[in-house]
C-alpha positions as CSV (number, residue, x, y, z in Angstrom):
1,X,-63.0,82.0,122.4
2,X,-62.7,79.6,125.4
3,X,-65.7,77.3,125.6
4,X,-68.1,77.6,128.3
5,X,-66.9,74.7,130.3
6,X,-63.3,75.1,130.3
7,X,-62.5,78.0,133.6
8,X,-64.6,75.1,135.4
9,X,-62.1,72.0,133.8
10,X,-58.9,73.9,135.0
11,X,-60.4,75.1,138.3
12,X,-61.2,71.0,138.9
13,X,-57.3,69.7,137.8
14,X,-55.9,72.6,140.2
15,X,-58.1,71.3,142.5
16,X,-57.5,67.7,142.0
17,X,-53.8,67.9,141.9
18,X,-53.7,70.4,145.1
19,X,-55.5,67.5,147.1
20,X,-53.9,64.3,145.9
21,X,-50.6,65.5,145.0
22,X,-47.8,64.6,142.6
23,X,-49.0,61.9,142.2
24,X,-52.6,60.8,141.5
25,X,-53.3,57.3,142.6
26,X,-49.9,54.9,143.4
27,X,-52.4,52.0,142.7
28,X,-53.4,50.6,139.1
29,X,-57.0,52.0,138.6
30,X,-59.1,52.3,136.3
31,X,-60.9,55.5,137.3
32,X,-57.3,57.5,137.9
33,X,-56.7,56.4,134.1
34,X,-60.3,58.0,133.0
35,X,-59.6,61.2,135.1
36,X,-56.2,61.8,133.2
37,X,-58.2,61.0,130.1
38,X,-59.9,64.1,131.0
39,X,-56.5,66.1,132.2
40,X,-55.3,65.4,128.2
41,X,-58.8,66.8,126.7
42,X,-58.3,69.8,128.9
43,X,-54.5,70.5,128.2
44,X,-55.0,69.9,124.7
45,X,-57.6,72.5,124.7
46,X,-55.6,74.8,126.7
47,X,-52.4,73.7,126.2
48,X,-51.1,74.1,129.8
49,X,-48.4,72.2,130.1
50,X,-48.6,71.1,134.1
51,X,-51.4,69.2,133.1
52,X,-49.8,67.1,130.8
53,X,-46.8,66.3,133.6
54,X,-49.4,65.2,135.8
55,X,-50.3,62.4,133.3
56,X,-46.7,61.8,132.8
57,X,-45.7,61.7,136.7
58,X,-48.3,59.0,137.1
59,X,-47.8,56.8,134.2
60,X,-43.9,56.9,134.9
61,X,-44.6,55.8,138.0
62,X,-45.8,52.6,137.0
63,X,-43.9,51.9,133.8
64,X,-40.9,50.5,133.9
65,X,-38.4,50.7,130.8
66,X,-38.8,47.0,129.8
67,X,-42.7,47.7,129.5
68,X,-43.6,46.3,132.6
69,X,-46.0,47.7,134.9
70,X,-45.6,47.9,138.5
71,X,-48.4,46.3,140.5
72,X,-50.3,44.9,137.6
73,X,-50.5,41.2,137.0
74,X,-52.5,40.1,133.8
75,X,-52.7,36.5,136.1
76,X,-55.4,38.3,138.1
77,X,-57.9,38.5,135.0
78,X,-59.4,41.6,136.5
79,X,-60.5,43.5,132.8
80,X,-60.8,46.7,135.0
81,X,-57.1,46.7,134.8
82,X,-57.0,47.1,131.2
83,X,-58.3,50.4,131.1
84,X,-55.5,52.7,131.5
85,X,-54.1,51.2,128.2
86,X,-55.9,54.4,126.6
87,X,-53.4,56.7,128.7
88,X,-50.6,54.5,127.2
89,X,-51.3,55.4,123.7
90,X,-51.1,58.9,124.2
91,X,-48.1,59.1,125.8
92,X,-46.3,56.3,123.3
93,X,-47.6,59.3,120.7
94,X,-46.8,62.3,123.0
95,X,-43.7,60.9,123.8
96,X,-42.4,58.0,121.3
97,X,-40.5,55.9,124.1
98,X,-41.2,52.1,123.6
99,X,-41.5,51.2,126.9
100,X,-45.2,52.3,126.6
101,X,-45.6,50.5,123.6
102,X,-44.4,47.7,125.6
103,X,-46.8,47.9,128.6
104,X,-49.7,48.0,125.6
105,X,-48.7,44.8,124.3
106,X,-48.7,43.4,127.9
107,X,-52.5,45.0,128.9
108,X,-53.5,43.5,125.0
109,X,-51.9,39.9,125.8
110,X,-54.5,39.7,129.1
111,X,-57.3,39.1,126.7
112,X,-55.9,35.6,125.4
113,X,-56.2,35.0,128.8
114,X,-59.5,36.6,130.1
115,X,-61.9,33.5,130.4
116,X,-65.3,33.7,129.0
117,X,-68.8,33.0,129.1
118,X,-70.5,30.0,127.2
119,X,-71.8,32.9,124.7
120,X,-68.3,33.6,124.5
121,X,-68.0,37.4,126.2
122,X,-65.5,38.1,128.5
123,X,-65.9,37.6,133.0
124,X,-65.6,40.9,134.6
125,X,-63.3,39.6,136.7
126,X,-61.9,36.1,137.7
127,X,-63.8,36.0,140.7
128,X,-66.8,36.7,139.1
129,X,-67.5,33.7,137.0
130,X,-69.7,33.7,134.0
131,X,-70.6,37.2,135.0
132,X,-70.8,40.1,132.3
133,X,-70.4,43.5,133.9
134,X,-71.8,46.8,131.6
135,X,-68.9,48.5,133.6
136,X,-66.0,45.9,131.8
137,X,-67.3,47.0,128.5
138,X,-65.4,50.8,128.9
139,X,-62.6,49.1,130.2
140,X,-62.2,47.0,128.0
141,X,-63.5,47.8,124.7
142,X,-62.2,50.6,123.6
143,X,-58.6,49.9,124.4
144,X,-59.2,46.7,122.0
145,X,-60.2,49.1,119.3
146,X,-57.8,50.9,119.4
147,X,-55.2,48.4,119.6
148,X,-56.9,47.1,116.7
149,X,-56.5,49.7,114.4
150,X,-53.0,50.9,115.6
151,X,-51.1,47.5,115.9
152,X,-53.0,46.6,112.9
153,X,-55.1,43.1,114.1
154,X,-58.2,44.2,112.0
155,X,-59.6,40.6,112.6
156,X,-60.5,41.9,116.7
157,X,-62.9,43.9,115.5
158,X,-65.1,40.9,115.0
159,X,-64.7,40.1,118.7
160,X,-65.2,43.6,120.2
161,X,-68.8,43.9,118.3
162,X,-69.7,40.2,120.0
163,X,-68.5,41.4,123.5
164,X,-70.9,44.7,123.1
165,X,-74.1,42.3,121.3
166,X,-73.7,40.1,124.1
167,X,-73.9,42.2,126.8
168,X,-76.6,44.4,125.5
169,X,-78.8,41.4,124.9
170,X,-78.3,39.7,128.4
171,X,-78.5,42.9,130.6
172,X,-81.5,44.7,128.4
173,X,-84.7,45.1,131.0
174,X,-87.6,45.4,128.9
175,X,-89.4,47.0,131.6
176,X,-87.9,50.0,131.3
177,X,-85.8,49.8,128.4
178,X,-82.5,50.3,130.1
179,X,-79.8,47.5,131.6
180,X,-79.3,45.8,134.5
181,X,-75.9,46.3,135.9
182,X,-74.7,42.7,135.2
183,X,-76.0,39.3,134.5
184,X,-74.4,36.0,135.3
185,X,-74.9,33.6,132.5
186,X,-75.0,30.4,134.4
187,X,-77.6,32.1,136.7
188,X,-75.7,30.5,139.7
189,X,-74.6,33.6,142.0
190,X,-76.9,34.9,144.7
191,X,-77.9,38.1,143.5
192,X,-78.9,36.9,140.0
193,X,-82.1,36.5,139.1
194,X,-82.8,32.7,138.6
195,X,-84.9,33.0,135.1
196,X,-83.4,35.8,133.9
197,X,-79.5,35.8,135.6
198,X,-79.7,39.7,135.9
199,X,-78.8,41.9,138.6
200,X,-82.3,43.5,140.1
201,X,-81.4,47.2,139.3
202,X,-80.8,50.0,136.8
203,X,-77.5,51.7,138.1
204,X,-77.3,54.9,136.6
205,X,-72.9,54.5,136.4
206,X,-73.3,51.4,134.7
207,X,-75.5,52.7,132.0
208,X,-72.9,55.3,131.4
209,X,-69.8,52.8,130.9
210,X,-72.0,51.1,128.5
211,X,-72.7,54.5,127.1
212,X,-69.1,55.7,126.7
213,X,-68.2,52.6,125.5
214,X,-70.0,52.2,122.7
215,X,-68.8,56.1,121.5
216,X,-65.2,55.6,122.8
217,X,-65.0,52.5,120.8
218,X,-66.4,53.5,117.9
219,X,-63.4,56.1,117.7
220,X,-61.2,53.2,116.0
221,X,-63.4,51.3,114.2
222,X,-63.2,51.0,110.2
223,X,-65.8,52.9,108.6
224,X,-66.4,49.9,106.2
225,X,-66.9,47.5,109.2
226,X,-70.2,46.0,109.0
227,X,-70.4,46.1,112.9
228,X,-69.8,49.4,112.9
229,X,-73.9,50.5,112.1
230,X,-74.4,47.7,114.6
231,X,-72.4,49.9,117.4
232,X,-73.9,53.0,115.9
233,X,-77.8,51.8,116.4
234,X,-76.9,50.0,119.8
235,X,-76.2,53.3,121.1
236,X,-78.8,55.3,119.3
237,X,-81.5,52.8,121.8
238,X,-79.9,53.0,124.7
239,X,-79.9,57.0,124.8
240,X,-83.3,57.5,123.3
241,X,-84.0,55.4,126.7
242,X,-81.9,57.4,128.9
243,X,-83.0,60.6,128.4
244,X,-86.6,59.4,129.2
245,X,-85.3,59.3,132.4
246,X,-83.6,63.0,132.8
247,X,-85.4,64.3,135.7
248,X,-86.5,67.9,135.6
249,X,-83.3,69.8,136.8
250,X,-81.2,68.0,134.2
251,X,-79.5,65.1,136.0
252,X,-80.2,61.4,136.5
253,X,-80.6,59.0,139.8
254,X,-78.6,56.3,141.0
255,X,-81.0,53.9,140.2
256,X,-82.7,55.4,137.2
257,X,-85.9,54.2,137.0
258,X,-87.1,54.2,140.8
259,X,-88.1,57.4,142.9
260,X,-88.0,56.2,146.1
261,X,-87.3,58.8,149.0
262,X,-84.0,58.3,149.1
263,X,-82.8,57.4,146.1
264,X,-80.7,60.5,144.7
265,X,-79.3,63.0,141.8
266,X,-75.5,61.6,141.0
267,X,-73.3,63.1,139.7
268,X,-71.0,60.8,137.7
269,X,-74.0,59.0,135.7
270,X,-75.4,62.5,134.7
271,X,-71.6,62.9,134.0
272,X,-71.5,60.2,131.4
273,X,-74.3,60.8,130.2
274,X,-74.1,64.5,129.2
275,X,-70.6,63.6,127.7
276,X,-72.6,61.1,125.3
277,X,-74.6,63.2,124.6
278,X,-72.1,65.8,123.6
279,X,-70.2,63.7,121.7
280,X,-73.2,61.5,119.8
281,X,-74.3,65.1,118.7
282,X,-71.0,66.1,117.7
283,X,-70.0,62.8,115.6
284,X,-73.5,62.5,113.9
285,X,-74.6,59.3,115.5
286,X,-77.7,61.3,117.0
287,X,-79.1,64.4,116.1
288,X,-78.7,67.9,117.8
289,X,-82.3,68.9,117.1
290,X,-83.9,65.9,119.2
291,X,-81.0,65.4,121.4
292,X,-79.4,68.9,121.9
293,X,-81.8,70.0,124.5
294,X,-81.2,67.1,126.8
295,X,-77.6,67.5,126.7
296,X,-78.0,71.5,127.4
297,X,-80.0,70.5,130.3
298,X,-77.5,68.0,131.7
299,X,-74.5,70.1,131.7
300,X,-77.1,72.9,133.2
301,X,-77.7,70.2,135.6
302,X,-74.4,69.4,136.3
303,X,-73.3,73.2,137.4
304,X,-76.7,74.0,139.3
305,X,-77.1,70.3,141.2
306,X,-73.7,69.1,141.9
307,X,-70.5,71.9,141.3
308,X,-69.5,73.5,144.8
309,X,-66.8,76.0,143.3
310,X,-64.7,78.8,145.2
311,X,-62.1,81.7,143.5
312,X,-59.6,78.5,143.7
313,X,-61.1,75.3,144.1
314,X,-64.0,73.7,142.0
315,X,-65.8,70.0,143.3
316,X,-68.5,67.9,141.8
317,X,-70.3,66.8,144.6
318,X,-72.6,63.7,145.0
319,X,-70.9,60.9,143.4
320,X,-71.0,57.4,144.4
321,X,-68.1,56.3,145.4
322,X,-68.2,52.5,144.6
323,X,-71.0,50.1,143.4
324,X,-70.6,46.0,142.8
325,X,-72.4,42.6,142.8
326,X,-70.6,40.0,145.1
327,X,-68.6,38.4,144.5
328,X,-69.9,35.0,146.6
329,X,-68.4,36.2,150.0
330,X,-69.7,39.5,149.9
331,X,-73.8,38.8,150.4
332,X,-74.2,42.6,151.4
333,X,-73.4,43.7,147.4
334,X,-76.9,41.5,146.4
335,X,-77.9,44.5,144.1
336,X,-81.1,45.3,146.0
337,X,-82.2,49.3,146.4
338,X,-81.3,49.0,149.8
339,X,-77.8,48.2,148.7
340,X,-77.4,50.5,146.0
341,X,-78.8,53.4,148.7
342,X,-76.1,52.3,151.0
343,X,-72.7,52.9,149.4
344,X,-71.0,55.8,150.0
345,X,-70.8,59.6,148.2
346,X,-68.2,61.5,147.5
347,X,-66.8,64.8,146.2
348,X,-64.9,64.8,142.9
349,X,-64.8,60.9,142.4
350,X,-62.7,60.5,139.3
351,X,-65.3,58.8,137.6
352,X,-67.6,61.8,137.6
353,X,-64.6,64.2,136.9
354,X,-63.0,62.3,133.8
355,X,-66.1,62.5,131.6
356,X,-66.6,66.0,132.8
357,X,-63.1,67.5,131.8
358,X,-63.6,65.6,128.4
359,X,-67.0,67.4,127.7
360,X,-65.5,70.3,128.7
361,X,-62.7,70.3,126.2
362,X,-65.8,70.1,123.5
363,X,-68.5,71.7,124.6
């Protein structure tokens, strides 16, 4: 029987690849690599084979026989860029040609390079010195796993448990028990705070990379690993603390933890969210008696709050397009509410639609 979800998850890659075309994004981004993540769940589950050309089309765009990847530089220490790594080992297995393996080893070799922070975790970017993003923890982390276990460098598993301890410890606000969005360790850049170095705010998104991160990571890690219970119970807090902040149609705000009049419901948090949800239940990390009713509610949310669908099309509206701290030059991205109310919202932003299709395939 098909699950509940899935007439939605099709209706959304028709809809996606009728309005971008044959091609998905002809720039290296990272949330273009999530929402193909969720064009394999779905064609896995349904086995329609356009979907899977998509992913191919846009991948063989960039990949060139020799492994390299056109328009990504690992010079530019930008750890967003590492993310569609995780599209790479899925076609390497769907397809067996090298020259993906190749492009992995090239996205892997960045993180000799990546600088870091004094407490040793990796800058988001280069132009964000000493600054540890929750967002650079999906992109990254995951993709190290699983390079980890595949290319068989069980000593990085050490390194990815640090990179996730770190962060936790330096965003964590204990006045609401979620996280900041970043924190710059040498507490230098404008929008930090000076005792603390963390951003002001709760962004819903960046809870939900930290969120998927932990789960998507945990995928590839050695069940003897001692930091594997360490993953397991880092999770386990940070979403018996987001679900204190479901709101009562299911969904979650932009900034989670503040009500003013126009802060809103967005989409690609609640999103995230009701994927980890779906999938702490479903791997045992959490249990489906405390936890099954919150993700119910989300994806109840999700259909009622923010899905515009017609006979052909399907969007998930609401979605905030963009959200950032900095870097120096940019005083206007100082993480205030003001700031966070002021980006752009969108229809079908990938990074909304990726963890969507993915839940869909399990739900």
């Amino acid at each position: 029987m098909e699950k509940r979800l899935m007439p939605i998850a099709k209706k959304l890659c028709d809809t996606i690849m009728k309005d971008f075309g044959e091609i998905l994004s002809k720039k290296w981004q990272y949330d273009a690599g999530l929402c193909l993540k969720g064009f394999e769940a779905v064609y896995k589950e349904c086995g329609d084979e356009r979907y899977n050309d998509y992913i191919k089309a846009e991948f063989n765009y960039f990949i060139n026989d020799d492994g390299t990847i056109n328009t990504y530089n690992p010079e530019v220490r930008n750890i967003d860029h590492i993310n569609n790594g995780k599209n790479l080992f899925y076609l390497w297995h769907e397809t067996g040609e090298e020259k993906y393996k190749k492009a992995i080893e090239l996205l892997a070799s960045q993180f000799a390079i990546q600088p870091r922070t004094p407490s040793g975790t990796y800058w988001h970017k280069q132009i964000y010195p000493n600054q540890v993003w929750l967002d650079g923890l999906f992109m990254g982390e995951p993709f190290a796993a699983q390079y980890a276990k595949e290319m068989n460098h069980p000593e990085k598993f050490d390194d990815i448990v640090l990179q996730f301890v770190n962060a936790e410890r330096l965003t964590y606000e204990p006045r609401c028990g979620l996280y900041a969005h970043a924190c710059d360790e040498s507490k230098e850049i404008f929008w930090a705070d000076p005792n603390t170095g963390r951003s002001l705010n709760v962004w819903g998104r960046s809870v939900g990379w930290f969120c998927m991160a932990l789960l998507d990571a945990l995928d590839f890690f050695p069940a003897d690993h001692s930091g594997r219970e360490t993953l397991i119970n880092l999770f386990r807090k940070v979403i018996g603390n987001v679900v204190k902040y479901q709101d009562e149609k299911g969904v979650w705000y932009q900034v989670m933890d503040n009500r003013r009049s126009d802060n809103y419901r967005e989409s690609t948090c609640t999103c995230m969210f009701a994927y980890a949800l779906e999938k702490g239940i479903r791997l045992g990390y959490i249990s489906e008696e405390e936890y099954g009713k919150h993700r119910d509610d989300a994806v109840d949310g999700i259909i009622s709050e923010f899905l515009k669908e017609t006979d052909t099309t399907a969007y998930i509206q609401q979605g905030c397009s963009v959200a950032g701290l900095g870097p120096a030059d940019n005083t206007r991205r100082d993480g205030t509410l003001d700031y966070y109310m002021s980006e752009p919202v969108r229809d079908n932003d990938f990074k909304g639609v990726g963890p969507f299709l993915i839940l869909a395939a399990s739900y």
